[in-house]
C-alpha positions as CSV (number, residue, x, y, z in Angstrom):
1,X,0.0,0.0,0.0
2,X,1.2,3.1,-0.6
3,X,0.7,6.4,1.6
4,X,-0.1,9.9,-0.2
5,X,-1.5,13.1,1.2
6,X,-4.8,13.4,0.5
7,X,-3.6,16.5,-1.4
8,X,-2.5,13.7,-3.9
9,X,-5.3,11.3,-4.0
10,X,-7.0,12.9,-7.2
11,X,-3.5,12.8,-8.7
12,X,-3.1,9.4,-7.8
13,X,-6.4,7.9,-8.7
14,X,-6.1,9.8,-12.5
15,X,-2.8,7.8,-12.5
16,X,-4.4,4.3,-11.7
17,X,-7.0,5.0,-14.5
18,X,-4.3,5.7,-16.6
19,X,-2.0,2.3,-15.6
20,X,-5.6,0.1,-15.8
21,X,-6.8,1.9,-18.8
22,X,-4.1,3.3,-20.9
23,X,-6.2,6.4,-21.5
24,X,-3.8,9.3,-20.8
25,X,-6.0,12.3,-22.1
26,X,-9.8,12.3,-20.7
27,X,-12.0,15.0,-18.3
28,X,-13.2,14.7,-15.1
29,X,-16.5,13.9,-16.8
30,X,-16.1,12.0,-19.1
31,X,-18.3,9.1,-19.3
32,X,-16.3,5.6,-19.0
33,X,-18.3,4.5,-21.5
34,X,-17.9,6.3,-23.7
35,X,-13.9,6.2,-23.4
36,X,-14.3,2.4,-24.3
37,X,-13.9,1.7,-20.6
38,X,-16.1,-1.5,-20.0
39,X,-17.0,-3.5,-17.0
40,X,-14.1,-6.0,-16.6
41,X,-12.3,-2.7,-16.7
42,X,-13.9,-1.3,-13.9
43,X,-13.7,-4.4,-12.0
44,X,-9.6,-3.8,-12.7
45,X,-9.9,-0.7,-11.5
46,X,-11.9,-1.3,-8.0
47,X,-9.4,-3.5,-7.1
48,X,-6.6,-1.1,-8.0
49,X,-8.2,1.8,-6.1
50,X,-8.9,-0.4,-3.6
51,X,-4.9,-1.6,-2.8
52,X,-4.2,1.8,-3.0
53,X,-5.8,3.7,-1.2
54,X,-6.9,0.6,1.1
55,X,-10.4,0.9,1.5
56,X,-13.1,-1.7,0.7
57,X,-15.6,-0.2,-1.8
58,X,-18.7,-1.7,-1.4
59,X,-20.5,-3.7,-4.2
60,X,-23.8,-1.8,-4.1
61,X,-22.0,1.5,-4.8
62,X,-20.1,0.5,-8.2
63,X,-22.9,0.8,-10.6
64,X,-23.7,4.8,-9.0
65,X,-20.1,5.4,-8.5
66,X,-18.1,3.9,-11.3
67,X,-19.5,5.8,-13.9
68,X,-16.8,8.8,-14.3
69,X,-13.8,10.1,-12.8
70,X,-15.5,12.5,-10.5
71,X,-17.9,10.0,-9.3
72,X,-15.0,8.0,-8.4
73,X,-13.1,10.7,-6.7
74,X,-16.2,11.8,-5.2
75,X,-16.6,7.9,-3.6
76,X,-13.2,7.5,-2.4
77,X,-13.0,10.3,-0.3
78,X,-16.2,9.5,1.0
79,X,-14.9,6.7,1.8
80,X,-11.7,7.6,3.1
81,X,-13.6,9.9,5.4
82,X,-15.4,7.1,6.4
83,X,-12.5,5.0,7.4
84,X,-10.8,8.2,9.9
């Protein structure tokens, strides 16, 4: 696991898209989708985030969450919050 500020953690979590996806260029909003990003992916991803920032991201929340960057960002430090 690594530690970052959470200064970082939008940094960091636009890096593991990157790593998982190989998308280097996209917005906060853009649609996974629509950047080709498909389930499996996502699935690659939660796990990912989930080492990294060690949290446990619930199940129920990855359909309403995993839907663009923001909504990711948004979850994780919701999360992290949650885990202080």
């Amino acid at each position: 696991m690594t530690v970052i500020n959470k200064s970082e953690y939008k940094d960091k979590l636009r890096e593991v898209i990157t790593e998982i996806t190989g998308i280097k260029d996209f917005k906060d909003d853009d649609v996974f989708t629509e950047l080709g990003i498909d389930s499996l992916t996502v699935l690659e991803l939660i796990q990912e985030i989930e080492d990294e920032f060690d949290i446990l991201i619930p199940e129920e929340t990855i359909e309403e969450y995993f839907t663009d960057f923001n909504s990711v960002y948004q979850n994780i430090m919701k999360l992290m919050d949650e885990k202080e």
